[in-house]
N, C-alpha and C positions, 0 to 999 in steps of 0.2 A: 504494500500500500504506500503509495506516494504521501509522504510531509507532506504539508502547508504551514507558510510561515505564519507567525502571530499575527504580528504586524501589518504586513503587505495583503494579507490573506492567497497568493502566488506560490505557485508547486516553488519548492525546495528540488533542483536538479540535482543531477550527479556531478555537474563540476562547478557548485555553488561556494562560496566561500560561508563556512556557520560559522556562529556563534552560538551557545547554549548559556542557555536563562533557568535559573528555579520558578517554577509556577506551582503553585501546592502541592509542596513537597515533592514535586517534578521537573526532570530534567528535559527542557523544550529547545529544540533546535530553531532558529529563526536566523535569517540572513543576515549577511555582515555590515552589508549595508542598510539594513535597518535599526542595529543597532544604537544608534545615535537619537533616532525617533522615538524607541524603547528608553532610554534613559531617560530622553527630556518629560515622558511620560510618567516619572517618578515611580515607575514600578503600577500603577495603575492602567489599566487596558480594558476598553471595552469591546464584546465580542462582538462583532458587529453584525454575522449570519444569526446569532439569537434573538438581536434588538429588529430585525427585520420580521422573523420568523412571528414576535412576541412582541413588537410593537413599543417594548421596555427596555433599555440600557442596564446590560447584566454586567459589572465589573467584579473583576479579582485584581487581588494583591499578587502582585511577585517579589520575591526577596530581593534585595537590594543586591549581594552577592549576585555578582556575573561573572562567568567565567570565559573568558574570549579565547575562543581557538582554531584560529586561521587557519584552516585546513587547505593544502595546494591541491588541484587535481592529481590525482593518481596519476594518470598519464605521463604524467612528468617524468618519473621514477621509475615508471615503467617503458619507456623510451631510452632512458640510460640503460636499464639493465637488458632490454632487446639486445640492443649494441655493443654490448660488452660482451654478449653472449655471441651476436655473432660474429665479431672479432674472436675470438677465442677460436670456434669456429674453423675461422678463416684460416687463422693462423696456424692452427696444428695440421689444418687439411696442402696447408703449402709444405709445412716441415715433412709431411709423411710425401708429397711428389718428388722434394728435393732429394729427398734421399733415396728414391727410387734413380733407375737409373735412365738417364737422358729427360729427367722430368725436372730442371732444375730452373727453368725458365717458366715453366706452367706454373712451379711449385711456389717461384716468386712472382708473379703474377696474381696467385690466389691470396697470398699473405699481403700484396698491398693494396687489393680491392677492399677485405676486410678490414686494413685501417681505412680507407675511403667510408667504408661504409659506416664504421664505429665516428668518424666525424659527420658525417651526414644526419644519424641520430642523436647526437648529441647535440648536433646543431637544431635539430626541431625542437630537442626536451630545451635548451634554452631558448629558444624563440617564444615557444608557451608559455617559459615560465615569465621571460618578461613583458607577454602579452596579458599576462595574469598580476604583476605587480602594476603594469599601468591601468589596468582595469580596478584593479583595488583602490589605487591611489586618485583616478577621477572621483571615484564613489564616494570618498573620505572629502576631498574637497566639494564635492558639489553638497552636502551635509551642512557644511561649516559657512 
């Protein structure tokens, strides 16, 4: 079952940056970028599919206590660790042609595709990632 943020009332994706709030004696995931809306709200929230629903504004308390934790996409991490793997890879699959015999051109060939390739992935997981720290960082200024 797909989150929905508190705040925003907007699915919670898979590569959302949370935050996690107490809400009665529970631990609620809400956007990182909502964050900021949630504080100025003093811990007071109204749910706002009830007050439609019921035509009354049903509020709860949340603890004051926030726990902020900027979680990066998975992807990240797992772009590096593709690329490391297939360099690895690569790299044994050259050692085992070179040493074969008259494979020593194939065998280097194959070991320096795999570091191509191991930069290539690294180069996406950081392009993400600094696609994801400027995306954090509009978020944070457009707040303030």
């Amino acid at each position: 079952m797909a989150d929905i943020c508190l705040v925003c009332d907007k699915k919670i994706g898979a590569f959302s940056a949370l935050s996690f709030v107490e809400v009665r004696d529970d631990r609620v995931a809400i956007h990182f970028d909502c964050l900021t809306k949630f504080n100025r709200s003093n811990g007071v929230f109204s749910d706002d599919a009830d007050q439609v629903k019921s035509g009354t504004t049903q509020s709860f308390e949340a603890t004051a206590a926030i726990e902020v934790t900027s979680t990066k996409p998975s992807i990240i991490g797992l772009l590096s660790i593709l690329g490391w793997c297939l360099f690895a890879l690569m790299a044994l699959s050259g050692m085992f042609f070179i040493s074969q015999d008259g494979g020593g051109v194939f065998g280097m060939s194959v070991a320096i595709a795999g570091a191509f390739q191991l930069s290539i992935f690294l180069g996406f997981s950081a392009i993400i990632d600094q696609l994801y720290q400027i995306n954090t960082n509009t978020a944070k200024s457009k707040e303030e």
